[in-house]
C-alpha positions as CSV (number, residue, x, y, z in Angstrom):
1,X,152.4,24.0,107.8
2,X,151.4,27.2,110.4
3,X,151.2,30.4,108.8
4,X,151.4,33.4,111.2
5,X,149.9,37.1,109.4
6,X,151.5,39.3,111.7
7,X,150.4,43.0,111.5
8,X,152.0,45.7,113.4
9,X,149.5,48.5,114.3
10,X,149.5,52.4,115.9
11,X,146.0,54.0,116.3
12,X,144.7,52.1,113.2
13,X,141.2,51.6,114.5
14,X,139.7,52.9,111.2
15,X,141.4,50.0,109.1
16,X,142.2,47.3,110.6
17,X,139.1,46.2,110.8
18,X,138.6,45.6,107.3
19,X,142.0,44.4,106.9
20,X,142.0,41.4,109.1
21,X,138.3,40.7,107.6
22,X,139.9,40.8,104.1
23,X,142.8,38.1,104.8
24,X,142.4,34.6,103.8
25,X,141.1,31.9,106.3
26,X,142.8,28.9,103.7
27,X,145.7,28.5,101.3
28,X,146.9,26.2,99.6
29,X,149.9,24.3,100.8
30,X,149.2,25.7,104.4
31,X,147.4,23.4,107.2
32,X,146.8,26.4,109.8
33,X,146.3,30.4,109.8
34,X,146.6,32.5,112.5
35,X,146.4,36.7,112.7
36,X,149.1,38.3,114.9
37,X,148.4,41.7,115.7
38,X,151.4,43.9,117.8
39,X,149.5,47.1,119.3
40,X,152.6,49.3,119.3
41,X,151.1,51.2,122.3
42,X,147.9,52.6,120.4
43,X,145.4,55.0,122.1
44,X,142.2,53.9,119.8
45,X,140.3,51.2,119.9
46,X,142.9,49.0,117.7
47,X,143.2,46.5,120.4
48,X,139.6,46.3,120.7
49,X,138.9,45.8,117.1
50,X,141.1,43.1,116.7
51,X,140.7,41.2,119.1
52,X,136.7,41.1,117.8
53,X,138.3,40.0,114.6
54,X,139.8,36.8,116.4
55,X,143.6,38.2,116.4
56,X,145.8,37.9,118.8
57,X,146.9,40.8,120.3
58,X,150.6,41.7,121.7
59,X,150.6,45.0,122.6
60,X,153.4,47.4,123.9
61,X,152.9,50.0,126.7
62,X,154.2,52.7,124.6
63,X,154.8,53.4,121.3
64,X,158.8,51.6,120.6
65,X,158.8,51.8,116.7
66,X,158.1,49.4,113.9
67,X,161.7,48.2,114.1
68,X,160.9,47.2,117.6
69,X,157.0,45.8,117.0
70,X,158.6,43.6,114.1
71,X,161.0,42.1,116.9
72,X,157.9,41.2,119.1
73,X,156.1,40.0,115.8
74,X,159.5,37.5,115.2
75,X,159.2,36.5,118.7
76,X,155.5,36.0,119.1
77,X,155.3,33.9,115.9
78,X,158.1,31.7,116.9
79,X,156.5,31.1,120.3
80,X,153.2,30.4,118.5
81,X,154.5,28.1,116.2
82,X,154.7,29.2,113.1
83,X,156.2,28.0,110.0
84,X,155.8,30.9,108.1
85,X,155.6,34.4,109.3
86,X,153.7,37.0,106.7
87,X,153.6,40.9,107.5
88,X,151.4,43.2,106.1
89,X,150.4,46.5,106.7
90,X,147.1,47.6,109.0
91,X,145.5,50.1,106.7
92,X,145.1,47.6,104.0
93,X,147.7,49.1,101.5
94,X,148.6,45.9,100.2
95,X,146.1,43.8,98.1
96,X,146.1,40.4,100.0
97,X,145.1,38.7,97.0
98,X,149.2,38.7,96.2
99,X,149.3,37.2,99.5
100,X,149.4,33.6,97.6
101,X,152.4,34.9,95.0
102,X,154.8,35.8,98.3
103,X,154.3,32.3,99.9
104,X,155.0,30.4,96.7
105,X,158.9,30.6,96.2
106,X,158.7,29.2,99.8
107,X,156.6,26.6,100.0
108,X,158.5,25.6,97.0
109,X,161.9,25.7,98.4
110,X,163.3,28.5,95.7
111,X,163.4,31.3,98.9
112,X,164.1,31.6,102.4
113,X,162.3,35.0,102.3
114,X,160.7,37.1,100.0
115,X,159.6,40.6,99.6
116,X,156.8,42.7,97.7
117,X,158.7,44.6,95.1
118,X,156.1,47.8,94.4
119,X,158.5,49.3,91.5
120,X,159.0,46.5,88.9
121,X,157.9,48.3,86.2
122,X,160.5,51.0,85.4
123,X,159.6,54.7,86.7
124,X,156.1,53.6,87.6
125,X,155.7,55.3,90.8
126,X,152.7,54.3,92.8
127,X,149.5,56.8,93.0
128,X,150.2,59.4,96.1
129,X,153.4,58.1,96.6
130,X,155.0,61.8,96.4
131,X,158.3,61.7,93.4
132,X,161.1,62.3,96.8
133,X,159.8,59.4,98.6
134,X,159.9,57.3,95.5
135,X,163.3,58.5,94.7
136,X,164.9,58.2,97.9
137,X,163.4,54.4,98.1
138,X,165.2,53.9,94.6
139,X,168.5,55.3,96.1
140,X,168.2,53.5,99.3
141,X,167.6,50.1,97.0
142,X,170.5,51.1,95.1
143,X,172.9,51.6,98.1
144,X,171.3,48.4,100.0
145,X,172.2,46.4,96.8
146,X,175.7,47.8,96.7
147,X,176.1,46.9,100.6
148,X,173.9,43.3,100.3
149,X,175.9,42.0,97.0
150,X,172.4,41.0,94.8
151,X,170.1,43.4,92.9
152,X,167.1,44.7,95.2
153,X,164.5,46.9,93.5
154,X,162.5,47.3,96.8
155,X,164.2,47.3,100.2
156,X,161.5,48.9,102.1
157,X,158.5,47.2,101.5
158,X,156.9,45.6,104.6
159,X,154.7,43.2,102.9
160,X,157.2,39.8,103.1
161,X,157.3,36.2,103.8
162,X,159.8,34.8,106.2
163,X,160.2,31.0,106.9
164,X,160.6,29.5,110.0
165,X,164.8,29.1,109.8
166,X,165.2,32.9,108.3
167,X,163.2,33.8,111.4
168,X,165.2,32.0,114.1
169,X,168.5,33.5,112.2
170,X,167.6,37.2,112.9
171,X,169.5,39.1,114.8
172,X,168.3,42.8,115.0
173,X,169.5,45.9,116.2
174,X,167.4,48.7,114.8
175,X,164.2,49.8,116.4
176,X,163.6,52.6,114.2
177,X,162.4,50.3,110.7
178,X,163.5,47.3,110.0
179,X,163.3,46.3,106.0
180,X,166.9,47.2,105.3
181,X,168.5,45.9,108.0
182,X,166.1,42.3,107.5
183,X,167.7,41.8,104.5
184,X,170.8,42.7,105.5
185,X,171.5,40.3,108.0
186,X,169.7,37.7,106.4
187,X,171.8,37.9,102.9
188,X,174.7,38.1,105.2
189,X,173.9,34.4,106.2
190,X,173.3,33.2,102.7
191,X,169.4,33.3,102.6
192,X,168.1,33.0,99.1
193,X,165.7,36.6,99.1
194,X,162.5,36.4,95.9
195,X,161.1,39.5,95.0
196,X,157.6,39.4,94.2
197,X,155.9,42.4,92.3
198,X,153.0,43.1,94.4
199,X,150.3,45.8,93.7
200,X,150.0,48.6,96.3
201,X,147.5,52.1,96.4
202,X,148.1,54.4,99.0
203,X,145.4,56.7,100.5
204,X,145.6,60.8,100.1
205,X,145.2,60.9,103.7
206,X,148.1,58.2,104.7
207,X,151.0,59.0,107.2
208,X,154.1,56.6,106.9
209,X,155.0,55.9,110.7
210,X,158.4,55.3,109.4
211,X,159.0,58.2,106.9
212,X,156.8,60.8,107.5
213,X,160.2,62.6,108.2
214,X,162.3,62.2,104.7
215,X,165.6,63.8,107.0
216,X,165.1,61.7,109.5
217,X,164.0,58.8,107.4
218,X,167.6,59.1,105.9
219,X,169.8,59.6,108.4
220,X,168.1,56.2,110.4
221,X,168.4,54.2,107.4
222,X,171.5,55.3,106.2
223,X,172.9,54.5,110.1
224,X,171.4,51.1,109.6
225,X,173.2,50.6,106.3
226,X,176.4,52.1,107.7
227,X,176.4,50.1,111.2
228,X,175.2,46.3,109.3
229,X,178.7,47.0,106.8
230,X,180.6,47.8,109.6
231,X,179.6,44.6,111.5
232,X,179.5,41.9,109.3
233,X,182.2,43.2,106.6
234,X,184.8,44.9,108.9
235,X,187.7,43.7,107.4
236,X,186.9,45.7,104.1
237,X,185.1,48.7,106.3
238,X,188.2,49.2,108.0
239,X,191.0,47.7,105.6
240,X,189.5,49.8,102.7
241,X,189.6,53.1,104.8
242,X,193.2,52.2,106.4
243,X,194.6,51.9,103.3
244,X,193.4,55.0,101.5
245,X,194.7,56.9,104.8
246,X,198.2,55.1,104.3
247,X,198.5,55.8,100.8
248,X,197.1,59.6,101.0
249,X,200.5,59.9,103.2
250,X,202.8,58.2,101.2
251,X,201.6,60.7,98.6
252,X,202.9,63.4,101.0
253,X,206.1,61.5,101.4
254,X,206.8,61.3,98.0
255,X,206.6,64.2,97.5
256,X,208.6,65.9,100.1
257,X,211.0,63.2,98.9
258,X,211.1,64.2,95.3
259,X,211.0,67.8,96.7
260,X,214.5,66.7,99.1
261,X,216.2,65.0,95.9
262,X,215.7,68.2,93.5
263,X,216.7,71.1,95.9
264,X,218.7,69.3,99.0
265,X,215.9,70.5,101.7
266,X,212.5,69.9,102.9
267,X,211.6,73.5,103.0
268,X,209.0,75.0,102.4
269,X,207.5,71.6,102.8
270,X,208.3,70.4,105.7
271,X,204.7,70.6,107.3
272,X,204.2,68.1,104.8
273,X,207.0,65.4,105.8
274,X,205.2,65.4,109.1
275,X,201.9,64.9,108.1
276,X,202.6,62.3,105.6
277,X,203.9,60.3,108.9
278,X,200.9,61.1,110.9
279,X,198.7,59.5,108.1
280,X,200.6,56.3,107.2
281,X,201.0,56.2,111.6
282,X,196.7,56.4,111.5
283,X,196.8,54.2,108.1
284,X,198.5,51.3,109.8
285,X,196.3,51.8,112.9
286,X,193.5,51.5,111.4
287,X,194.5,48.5,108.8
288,X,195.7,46.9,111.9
289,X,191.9,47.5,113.9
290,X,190.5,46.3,111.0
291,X,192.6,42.7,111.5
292,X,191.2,43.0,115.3
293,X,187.6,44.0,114.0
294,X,187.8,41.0,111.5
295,X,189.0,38.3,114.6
296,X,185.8,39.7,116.5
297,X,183.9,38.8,113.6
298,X,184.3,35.7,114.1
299,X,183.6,35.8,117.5
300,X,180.3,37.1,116.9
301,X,179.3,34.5,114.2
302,X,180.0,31.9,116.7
303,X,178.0,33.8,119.3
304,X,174.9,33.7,116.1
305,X,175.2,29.6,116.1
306,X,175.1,29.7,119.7
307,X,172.1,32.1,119.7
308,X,170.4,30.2,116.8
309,X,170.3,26.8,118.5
310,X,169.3,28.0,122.3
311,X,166.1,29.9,120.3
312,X,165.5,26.6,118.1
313,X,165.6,25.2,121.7
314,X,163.2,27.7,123.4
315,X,160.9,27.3,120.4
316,X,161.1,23.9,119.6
317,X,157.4,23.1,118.2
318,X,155.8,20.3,120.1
């Protein structure tokens, strides 16, 4: 059993030092570690510091976003061999003593993938973590839930365990982050997800990479949400929003009817005969894309299989 700790790092020369240094060199239930470090086109002396540390380095030319370091972390660890791919943070956030309590409900068999939950005590926000960040993560959990079908506390942590079939499943998109749209996808399939409650400190002095912009942090992540529903549910994205169209015009044409039937003309109403018709016309389009949209699903689920066994192929552990 290969475990590969991949750690995606930007400028992090100060910490990641001491972070590789802290990780464990044996676990139980696993035969081989290896560190994975993605330089996401740093400027410091990252590179240089962890490659002392004995890590392999992948590094990007520029900086592409943590969305797009995790895919060359996915893609690095398959290609390495690994069994088990763990992320963690560079600035030592995350206590890797909990490190043991992630792998667990894999090694066991009771997950496919599991996640560091850092709320599971009620209303206990983490020291530093300012109260709008630690709201909008609870609304973002909420609306991920709603969108995912299973109770999430914590969508957005970035300490998690994959296993070697979860990882040859992905399919990303997003290069912005990529928590939400992880487990997403991979819920999507029917991968069992274990939350693990996990202790975190952040420093006075930290900057997210991902949401030092609350707008902006929003509108990505709410784009992710919105674009993962759209693609693997369109039949409901489309049918739901066909149908309320159709049925806001038949309200119209109801009552311009009941309006005909009680004084023998459309007027002053008319305005509202024809746009009754224009909706049920866009109603019926759009319930009729979403039939189209749902055919193409299919099309891109069998386009998945196809991907999944040509990586399982390029990958194949010797």
């Amino acid at each position: 059993m290969k475990l590969i700790i991949y750690i995606p790092a930007l400028n992090e020369e100060k910490r990641i030092g001491t972070t590789l240094q802290s990780l464990p060199k044996k676990l139980k239930g696993i035969d081989e570690i290896q560190y994975l470090v993605v330089d996401d086109g740093s400027k410091d002396k990252t590179i240089e510091i962890a490659e002392k540390h004995k890590a392999i380095v992948f590094s990007h030319s520029i900086n592409k976003g943590v969305g797009a370091a995790f895919h060359s972390g996915v893609e690095q660890s398959l290609k390495m061999g690994a069994d088990i791919m763990l992320s963690i943070d560079a600035d030592g956030q995350f206590d890797v003593n909990d490190i043991p309590m992630l792998l667990q409900p894999i090694l066991d068999g009771d997950a496919d993938f599991t996640t560091g939950n850092r709320f599971h005590k009620e209303g206990d926000r983490p020291e530093f973590m300012s109260p709008v960040k630690y709201w909008g993560n609870r609304q973002i959990a909420k609306l991920v839930s709603r969108v995912a079908g299973k109770q999430i506390r914590d969508v957005a942590c970035g300490f998690r365990a994959y296993n070697r079939e979860t990882l040859l499943n992905l399919n990303l998109i997003g290069k912005f982050t990529y928590t939400q749209e992880t487990i997403l996808d991979l819920s999507y399939k029917e991968f069992q997800l274990v939350e693990v409650p996990i202790s975190v400190k952040y420093f006075e002095d930290r900057i997210s990479r991902v949401a030092n912009s609350i707008i902006r942090y929003a509108i990505n992540t709410f784009l992710i949400i919105f674009r993962s529903y759209r693609d693997y549910r369109p039949l409901s994205f489309f049918g739901i929003a066909g149908i309320f169209i159709f049925l806001l015009g038949l309200g119209f044409d109801v009552f311009i009817f009941w309006h005909w039937t009680q004084t023998g003309t459309f007027s002053p109403y008319k305005a509202f005969g024809f746009l009754g018709g224009l909706l049920n016309l866009l109603g019926a389009l759009t319930i009729l894309m979403a039939i189209l949209a749902d055919m193409f699903d299919r099309q891109r689920i069998t386009q998945e299989k196809i991907l999944y066994f040509l990586k399982k192929e390029r990958y194949k552990k010797n």
